[in-house]
N, C-alpha and C positions, 0 to 999 in steps of 0.2 A: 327430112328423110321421107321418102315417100312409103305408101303402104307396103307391110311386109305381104310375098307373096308366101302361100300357106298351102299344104297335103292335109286332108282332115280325113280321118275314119267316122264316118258318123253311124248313129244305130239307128234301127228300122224303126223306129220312131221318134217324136220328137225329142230334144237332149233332156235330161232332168243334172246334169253335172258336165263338166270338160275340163279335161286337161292339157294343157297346154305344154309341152315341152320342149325347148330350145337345146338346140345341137350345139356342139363343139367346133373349134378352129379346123377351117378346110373339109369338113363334111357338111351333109345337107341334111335336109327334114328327115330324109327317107332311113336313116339312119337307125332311125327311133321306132320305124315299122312294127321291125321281131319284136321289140320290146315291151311293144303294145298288145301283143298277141298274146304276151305270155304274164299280163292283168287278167285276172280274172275278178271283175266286180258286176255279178249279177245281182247280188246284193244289194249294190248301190242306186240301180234301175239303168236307163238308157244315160249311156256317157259316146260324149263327140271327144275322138283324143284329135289333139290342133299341131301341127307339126309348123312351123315357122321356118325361113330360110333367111339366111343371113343375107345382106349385100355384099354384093363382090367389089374386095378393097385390095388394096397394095398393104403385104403387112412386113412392118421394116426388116422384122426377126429372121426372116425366111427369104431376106436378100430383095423385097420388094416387088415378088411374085404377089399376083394376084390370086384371093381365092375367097373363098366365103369366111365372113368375118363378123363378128359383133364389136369388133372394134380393134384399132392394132394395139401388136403386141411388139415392143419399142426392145424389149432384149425376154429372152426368155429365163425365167428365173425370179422375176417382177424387180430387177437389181436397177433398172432405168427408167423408173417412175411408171404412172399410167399414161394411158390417153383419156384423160376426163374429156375432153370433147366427145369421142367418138362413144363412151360409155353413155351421156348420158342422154347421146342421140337416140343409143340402141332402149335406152330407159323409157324413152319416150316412146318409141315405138311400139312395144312393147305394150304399155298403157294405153295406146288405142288402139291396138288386137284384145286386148280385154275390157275396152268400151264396145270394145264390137261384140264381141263374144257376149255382154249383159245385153246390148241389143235386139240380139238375135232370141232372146229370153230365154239363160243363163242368168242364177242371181251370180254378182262374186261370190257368196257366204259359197255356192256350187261350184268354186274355179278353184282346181290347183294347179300353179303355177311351178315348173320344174323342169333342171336344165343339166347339164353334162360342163364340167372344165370351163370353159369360157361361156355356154348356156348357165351353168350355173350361178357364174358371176352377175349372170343381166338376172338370174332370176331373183338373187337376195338384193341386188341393187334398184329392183324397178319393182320387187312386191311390196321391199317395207316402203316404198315410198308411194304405195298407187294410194287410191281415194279412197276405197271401199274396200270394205276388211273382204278376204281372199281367204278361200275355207283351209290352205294351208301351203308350204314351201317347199322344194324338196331339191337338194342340191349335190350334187353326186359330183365329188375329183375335184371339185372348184376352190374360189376363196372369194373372202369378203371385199368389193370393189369401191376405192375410196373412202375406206374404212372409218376417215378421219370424221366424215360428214355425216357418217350414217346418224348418230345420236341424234344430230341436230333437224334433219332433215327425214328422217322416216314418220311414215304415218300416224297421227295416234291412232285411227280406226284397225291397223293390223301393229298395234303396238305388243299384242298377245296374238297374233300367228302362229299356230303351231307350225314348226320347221324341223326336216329331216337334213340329219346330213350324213353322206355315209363317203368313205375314202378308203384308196388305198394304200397300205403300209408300206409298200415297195414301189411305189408313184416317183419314173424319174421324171414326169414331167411336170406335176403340179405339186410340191414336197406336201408327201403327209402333214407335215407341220403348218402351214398353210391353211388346210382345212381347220384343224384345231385352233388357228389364231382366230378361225371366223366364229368357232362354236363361243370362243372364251370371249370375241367382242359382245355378241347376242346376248350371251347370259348376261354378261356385265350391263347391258342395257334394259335389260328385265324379259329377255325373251324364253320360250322353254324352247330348247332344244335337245331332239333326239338325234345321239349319236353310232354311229357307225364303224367300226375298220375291218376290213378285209385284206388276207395275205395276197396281194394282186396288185399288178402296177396300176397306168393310166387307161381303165375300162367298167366294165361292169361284170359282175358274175351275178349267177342265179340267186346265192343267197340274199343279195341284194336286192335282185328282184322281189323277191319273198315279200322283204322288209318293206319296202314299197310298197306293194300290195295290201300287206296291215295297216301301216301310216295310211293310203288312200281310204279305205273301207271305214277306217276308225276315224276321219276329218270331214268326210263325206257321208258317213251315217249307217254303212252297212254292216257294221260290226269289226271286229277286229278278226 
């Protein structure tokens, strides 16, 4: 895969933290704009938020329309397996947007990594397994990607990651229960995880935003 192309907000000075956050199936970076508006971490000093775009795929669910993807989605429901190819393309990917990002001098201990439904899947799939511990997780509507592998293969340097996960109760697109299968694998692997549920389908609401905003401040150093 070649480089992911990328929307950054950066701050009037150089970064001291960034967040990265990957969008959902058939939306793009820009997505995540408002949502980045409505952080407020002055707290935490100068933060670059990194918005990622998917590549444009054929996804078979949706009749083999083309759109932005982190990988297809083979039926919706997760009732007809994954595409482990295409996930662990996006996994890869992903790990060198945040070689880049420590590059660019960002430590990871300053990188939180955080994604939306199918962003959120690259994001618990490609932090526990990156190199360097990642100051924390945060996966909103999504689920645990190749669940089977993760023990085996996530990192030990974020094998204590702090990870948010927040979802909604009335989600007909990613079942509530879903998310909770991925909070019950984490802990069961020894992770801490902070959980979430909001009365709301497949989106985001403010309180959620809120919640975000303490998990960032409180893994990035600015307080809760």
């Amino acid at each position: 895969m070649t480089a992911l192309q990328t929307l950054e907000l950066n701050p009037g000075e150089p970064a001291r933290a960034a967040v990265v956050i990957l969008h959902g199936l058939g939306a793009d970076g820009t997505d995540f704009l408002p949502f980045a508006d409505e952080l407020h971490l002055d707290a935490v000093g100068p933060v670059r938020f990194v918005f990622p775009r998917a590549p444009v795929r054929p996804v078979t669910a949706n009749g083999g329309h083309r759109m932005r993807a982190w990988y297809d989605i083979l039926a919706f429901g997760g009732e007809a397996g994954e595409d482990e190819t295409g996930l662990r393309e996006s996994f890869a990917a992903v790990h060198a947007l945040l070689d880049g990002e420590v590059a660019r001098g960002v430590p990871a201990s300053r990188i939180v990594l955080a994604g939306f439904s199918q962003g959120c899947a690259i994001t618990l799939g490609a932090g526990l397994r990156y190199g360097q511990r990642l100051a924390g997780l945060i996966g909103m509507s999504g689920y645990l990607p190749i669940a089977h592998t993760t023990a085996a293969e996530r990192h030990a340097v974020n094998a204590d990651v702090p990870v948010l996960l927040a979802h909604g109760t009335r989600d007909p697109v990613v079942a509530a229960a879903r998310g909770q299968a991925a909070r019950e694998a984490l802990v069961a692997c020894g992770h801490r995880v902070q959980w979430h549920d909001y009365p709301m389908e497949h989106s985001v609401c403010m309180e959620e935003v809120q919640e975000v905003q303490r998990f960032l401040r409180r893994v990035l150093g600015g307080g809760a």
